[in-house]
N, CA, C and O atoms as a printed pandas DataFrame, in Angstrom:
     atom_number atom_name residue_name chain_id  residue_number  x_coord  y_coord  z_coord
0              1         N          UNK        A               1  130.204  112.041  158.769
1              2        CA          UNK        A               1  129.866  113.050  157.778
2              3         C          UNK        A               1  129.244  114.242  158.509
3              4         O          UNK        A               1  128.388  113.960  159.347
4              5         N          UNK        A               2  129.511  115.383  158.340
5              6        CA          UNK        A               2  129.346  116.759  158.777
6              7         C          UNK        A               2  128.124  117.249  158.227
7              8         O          UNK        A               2  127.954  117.131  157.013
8              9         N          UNK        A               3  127.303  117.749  158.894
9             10        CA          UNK        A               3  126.113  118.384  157.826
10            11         C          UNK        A               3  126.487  119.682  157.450
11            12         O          UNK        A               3  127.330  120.300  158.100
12            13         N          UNK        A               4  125.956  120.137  156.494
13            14        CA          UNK        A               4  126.100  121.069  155.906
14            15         C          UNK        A               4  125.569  122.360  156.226
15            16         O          UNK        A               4  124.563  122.267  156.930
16            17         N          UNK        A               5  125.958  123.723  155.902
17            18        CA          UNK        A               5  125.611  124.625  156.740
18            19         C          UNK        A               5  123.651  124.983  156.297
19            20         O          UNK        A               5  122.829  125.443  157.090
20            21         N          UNK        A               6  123.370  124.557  154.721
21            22        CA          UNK        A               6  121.920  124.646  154.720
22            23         C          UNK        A               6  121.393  123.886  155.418
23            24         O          UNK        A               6  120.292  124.404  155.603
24            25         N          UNK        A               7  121.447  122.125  156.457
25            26        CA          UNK        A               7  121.244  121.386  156.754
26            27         C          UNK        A               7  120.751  122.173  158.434
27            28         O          UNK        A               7  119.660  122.108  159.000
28            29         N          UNK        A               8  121.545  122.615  158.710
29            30        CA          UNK        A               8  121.664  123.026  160.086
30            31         C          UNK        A               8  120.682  124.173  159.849
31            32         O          UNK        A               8  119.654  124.114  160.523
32            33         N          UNK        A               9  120.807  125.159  159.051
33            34        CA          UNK        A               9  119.495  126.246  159.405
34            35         C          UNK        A               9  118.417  126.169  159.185
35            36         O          UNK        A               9  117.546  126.894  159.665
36            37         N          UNK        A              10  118.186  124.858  158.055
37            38        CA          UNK        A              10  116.826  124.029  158.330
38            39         C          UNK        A              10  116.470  123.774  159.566
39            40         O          UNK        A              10  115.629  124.508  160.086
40            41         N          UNK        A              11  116.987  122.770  160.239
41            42        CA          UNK        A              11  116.893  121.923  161.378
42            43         C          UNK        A              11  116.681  123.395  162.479
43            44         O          UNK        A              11  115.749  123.371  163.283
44            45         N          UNK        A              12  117.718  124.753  162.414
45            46        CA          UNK        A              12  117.353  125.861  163.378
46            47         C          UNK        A              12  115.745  126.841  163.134
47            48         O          UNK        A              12  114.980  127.473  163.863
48            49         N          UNK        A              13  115.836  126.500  161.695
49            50        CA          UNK        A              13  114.155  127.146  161.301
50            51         C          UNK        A              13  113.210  126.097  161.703
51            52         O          UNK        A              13  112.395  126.383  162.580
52            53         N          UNK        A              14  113.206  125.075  161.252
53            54        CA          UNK        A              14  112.402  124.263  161.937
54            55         C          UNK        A              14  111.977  123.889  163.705
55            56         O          UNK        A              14  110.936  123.642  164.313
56            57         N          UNK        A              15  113.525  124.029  164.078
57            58        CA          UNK        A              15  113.017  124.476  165.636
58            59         C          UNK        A              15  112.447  125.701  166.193
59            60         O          UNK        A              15  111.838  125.767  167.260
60            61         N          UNK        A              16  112.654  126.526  165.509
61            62        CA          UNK        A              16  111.725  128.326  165.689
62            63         C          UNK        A              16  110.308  128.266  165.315
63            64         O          UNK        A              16  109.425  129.092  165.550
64            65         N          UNK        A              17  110.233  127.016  164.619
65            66        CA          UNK        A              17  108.684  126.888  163.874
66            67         C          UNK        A              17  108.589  126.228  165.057
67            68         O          UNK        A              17  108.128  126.855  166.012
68            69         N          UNK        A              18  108.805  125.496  165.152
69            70        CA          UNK        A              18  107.596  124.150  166.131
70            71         C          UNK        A              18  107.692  124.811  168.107
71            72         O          UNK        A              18  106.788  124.688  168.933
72            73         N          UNK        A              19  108.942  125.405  168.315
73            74        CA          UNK        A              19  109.103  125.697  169.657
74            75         C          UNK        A              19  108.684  127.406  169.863
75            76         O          UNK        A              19  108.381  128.012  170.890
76            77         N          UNK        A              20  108.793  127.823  168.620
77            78        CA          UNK        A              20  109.019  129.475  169.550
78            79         C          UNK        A              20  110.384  130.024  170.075
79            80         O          UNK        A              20  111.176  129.355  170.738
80            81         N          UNK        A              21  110.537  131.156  169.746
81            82        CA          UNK        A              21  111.597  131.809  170.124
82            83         C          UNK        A              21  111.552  131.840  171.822
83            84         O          UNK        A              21  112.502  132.044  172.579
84            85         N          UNK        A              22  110.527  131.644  172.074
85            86        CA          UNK        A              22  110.035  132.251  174.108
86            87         C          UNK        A              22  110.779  130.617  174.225
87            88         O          UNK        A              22  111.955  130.621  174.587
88            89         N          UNK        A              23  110.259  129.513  173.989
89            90        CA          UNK        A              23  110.581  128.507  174.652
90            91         C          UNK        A              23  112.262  127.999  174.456
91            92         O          UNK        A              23  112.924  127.265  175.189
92            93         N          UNK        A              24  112.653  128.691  173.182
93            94        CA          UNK        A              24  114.443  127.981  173.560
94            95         C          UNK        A              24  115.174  128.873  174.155
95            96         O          UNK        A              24  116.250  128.587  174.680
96            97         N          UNK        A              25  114.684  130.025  174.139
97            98        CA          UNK        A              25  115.235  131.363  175.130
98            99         C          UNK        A              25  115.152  130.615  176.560
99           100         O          UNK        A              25  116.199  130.684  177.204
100          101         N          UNK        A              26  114.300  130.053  177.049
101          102        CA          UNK        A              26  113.677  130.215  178.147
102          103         C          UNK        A              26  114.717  128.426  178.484
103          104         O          UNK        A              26  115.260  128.114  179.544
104          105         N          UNK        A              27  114.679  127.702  177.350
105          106        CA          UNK        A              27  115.666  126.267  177.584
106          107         C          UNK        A              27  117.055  126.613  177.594
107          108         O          UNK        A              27  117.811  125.874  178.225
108          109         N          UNK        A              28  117.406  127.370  177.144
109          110        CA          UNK        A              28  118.759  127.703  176.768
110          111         C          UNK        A              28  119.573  128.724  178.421
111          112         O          UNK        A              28  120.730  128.740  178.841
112          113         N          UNK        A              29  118.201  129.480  178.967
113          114        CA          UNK        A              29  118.396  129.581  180.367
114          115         C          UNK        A              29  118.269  128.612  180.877
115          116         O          UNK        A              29  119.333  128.601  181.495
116          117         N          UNK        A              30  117.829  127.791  181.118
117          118        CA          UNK        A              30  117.613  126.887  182.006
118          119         C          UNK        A              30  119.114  125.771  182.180
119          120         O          UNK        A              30  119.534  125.452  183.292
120          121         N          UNK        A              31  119.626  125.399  181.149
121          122        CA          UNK        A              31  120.860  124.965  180.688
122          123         C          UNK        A              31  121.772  125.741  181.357
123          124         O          UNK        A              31  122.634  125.196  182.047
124          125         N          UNK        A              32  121.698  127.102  181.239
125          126        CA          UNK        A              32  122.925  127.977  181.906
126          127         C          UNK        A              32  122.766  127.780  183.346
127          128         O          UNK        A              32  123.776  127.715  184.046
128          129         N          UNK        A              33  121.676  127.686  183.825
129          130        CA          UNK        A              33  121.504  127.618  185.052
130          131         C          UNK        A              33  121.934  126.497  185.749
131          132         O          UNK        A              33  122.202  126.455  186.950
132          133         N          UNK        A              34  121.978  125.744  185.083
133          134        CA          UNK        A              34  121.767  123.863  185.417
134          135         C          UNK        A              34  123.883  123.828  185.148
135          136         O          UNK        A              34  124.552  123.157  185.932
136          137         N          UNK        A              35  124.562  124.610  184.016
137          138        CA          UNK        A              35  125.725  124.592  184.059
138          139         C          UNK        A              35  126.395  125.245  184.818
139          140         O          UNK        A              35  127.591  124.953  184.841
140          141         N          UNK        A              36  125.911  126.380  185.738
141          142        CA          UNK        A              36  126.694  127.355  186.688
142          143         C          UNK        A              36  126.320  126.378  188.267
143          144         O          UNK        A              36  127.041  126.406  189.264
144          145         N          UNK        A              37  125.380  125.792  188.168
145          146        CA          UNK        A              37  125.091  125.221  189.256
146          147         C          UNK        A              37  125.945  123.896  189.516
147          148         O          UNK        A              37  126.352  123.556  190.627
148          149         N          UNK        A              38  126.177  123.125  188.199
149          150        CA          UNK        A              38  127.292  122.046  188.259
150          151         C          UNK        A              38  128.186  122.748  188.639
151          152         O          UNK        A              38  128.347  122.510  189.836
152          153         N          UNK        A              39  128.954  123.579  188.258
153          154        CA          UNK        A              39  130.068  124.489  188.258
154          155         C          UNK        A              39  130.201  124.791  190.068
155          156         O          UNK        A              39  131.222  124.427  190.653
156          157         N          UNK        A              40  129.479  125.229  190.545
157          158        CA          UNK        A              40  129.124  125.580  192.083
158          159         C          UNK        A              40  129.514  124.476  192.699
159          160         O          UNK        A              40  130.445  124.268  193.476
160          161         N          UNK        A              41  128.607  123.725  192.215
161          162        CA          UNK        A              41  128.977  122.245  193.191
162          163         C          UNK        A              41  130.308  121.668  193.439
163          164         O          UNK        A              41  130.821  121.436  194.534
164          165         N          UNK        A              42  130.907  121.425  191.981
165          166        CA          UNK        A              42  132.285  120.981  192.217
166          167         C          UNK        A              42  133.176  121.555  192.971
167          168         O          UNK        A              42  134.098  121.049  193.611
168          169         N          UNK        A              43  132.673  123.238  192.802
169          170        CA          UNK        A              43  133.843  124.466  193.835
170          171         C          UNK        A              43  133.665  123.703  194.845
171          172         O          UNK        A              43  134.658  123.127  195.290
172          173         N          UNK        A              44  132.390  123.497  195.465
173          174        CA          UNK        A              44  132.151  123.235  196.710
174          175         C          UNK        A              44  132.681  122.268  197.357
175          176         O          UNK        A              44  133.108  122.274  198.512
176          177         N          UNK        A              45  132.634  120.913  196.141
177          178        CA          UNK        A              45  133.465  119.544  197.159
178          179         C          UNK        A              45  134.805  119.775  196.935
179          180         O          UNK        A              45  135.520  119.316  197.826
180          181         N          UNK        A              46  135.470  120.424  195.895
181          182        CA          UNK        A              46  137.140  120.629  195.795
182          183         C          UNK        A              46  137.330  121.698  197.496
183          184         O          UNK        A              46  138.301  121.557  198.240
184          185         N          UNK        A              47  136.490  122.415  197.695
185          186        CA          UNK        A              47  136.937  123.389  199.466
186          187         C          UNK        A              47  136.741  122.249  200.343
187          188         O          UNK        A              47  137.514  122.046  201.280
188          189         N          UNK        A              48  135.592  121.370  200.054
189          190        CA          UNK        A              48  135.364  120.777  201.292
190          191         C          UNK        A              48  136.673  119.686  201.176
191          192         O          UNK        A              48  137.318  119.572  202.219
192          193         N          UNK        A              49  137.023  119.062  200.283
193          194        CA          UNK        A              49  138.216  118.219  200.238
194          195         C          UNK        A              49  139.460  118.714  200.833
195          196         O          UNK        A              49  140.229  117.964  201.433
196          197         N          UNK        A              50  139.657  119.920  200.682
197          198        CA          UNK        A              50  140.434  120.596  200.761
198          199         C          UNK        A              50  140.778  120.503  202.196
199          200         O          UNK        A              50  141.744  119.881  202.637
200          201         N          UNK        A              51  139.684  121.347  203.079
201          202        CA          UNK        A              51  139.160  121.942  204.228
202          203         C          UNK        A              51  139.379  119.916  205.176
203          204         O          UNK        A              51  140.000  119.866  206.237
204          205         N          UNK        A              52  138.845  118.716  204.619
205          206        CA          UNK        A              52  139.670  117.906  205.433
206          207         C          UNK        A              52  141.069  117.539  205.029
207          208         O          UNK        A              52  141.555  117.060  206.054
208          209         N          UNK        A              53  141.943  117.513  204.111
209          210        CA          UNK        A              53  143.084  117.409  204.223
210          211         C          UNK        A              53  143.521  118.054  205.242
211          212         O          UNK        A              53  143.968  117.594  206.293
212          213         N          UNK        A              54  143.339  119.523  204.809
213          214        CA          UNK        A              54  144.082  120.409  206.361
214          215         C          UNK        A              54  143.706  119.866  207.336
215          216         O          UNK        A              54  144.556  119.252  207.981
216          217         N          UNK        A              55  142.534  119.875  207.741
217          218        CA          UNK        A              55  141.750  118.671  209.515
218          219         C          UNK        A              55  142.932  117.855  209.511
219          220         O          UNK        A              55  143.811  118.209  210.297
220          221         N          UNK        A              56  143.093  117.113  208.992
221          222        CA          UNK        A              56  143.751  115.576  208.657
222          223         C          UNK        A              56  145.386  115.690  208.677
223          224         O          UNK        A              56  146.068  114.740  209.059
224          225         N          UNK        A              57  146.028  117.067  208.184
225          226        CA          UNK        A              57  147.675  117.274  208.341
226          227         C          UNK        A              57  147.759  117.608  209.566
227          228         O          UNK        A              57  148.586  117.145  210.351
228          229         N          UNK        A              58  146.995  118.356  209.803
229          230        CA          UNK        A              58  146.748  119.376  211.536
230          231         C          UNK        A              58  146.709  118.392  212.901
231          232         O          UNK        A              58  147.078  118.636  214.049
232          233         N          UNK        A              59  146.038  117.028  212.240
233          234        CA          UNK        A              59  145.741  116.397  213.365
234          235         C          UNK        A              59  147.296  115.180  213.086
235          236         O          UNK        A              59  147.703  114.455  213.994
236          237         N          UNK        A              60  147.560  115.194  212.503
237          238        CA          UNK        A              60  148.727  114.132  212.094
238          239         C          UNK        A              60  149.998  114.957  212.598
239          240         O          UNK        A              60  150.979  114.329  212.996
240          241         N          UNK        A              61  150.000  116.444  212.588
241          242        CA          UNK        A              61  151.340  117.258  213.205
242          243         C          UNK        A              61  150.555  117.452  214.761
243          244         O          UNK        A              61  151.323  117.404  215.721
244          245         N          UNK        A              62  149.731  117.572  214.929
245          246        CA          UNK        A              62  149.882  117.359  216.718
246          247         C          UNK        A              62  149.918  115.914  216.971
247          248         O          UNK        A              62  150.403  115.806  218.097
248          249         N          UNK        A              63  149.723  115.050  216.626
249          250        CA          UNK        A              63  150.090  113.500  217.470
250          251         C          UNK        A              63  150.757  113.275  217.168
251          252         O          UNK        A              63  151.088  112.232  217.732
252          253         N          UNK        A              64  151.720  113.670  216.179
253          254        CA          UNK        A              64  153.564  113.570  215.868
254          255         C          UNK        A              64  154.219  114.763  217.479
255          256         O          UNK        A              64  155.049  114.512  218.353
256          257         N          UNK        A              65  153.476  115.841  217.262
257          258        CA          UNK        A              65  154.149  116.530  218.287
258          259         C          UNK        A              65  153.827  116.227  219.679
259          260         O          UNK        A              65  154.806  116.575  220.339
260          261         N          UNK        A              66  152.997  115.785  220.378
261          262        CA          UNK        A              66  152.492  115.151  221.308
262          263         C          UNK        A              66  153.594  113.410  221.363
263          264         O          UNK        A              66  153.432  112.829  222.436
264          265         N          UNK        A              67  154.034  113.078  220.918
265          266        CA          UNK        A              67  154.633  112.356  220.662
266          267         C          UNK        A              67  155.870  112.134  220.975
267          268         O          UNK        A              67  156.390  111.236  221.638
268          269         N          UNK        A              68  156.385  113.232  220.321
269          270        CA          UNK        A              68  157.872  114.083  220.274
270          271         C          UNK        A              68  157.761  113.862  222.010
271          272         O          UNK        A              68  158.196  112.906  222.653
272          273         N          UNK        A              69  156.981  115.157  222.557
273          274        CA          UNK        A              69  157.368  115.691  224.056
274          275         C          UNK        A              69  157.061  114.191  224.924
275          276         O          UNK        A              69  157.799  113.673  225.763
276          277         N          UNK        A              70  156.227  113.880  224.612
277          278        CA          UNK        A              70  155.948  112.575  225.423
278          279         C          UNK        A              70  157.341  111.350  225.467
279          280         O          UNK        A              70  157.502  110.473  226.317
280          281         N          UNK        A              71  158.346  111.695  224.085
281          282        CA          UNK        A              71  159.276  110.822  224.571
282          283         C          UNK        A              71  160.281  111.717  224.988
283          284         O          UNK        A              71  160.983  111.076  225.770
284          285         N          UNK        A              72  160.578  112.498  224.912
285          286        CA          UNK        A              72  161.461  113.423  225.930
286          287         C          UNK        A              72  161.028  113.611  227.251
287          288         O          UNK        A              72  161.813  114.167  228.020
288          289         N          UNK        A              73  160.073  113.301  227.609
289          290        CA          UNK        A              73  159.846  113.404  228.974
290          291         C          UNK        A              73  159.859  112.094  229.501
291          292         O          UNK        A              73  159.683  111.991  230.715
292          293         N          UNK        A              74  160.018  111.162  228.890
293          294        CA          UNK        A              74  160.110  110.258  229.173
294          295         C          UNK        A              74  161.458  109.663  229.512
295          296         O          UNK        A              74  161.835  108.766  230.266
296          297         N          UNK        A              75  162.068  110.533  228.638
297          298        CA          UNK        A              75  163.804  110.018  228.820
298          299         C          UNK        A              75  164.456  110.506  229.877
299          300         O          UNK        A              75  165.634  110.204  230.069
């Protein structure tokens, strides 16, 4: 069941009464902050994931190519 739209501006007047406009201003930053910062983080391990795949193809095409010449010189 959905509350109703008088239900909800109770419950928003009642939080302006008991908290103050300064303190959900001031929570409601804090939230943004706390969501741009999740946001950051994930950028960060999706590059770093990233950043070893490439390590990891780079090093898998030189010991394929090291490989290569090593059996041609061998032949």
């Amino acid at each position: 069941m959905m509350p109703g739209w008088t239900q909800l501006l109770l419950v928003a007047v009642l939080l302006v009464l008991l908290f103050g406009r300064g303190k959900i201003s001031d929570l409601m930053g804090d939230v943004a902050k706390g969501i741009k910062s999740f946001k950051k983080g994930m950028a960060d391990d999706e590059d770093e994931i990233a950043a070893k795949a490439a390590k990891t193809i780079n090093m898998e095409a030189n010991t394929t190519d090291e490989h290569a010449k090593s059996t041609k010189s061998d032949s």
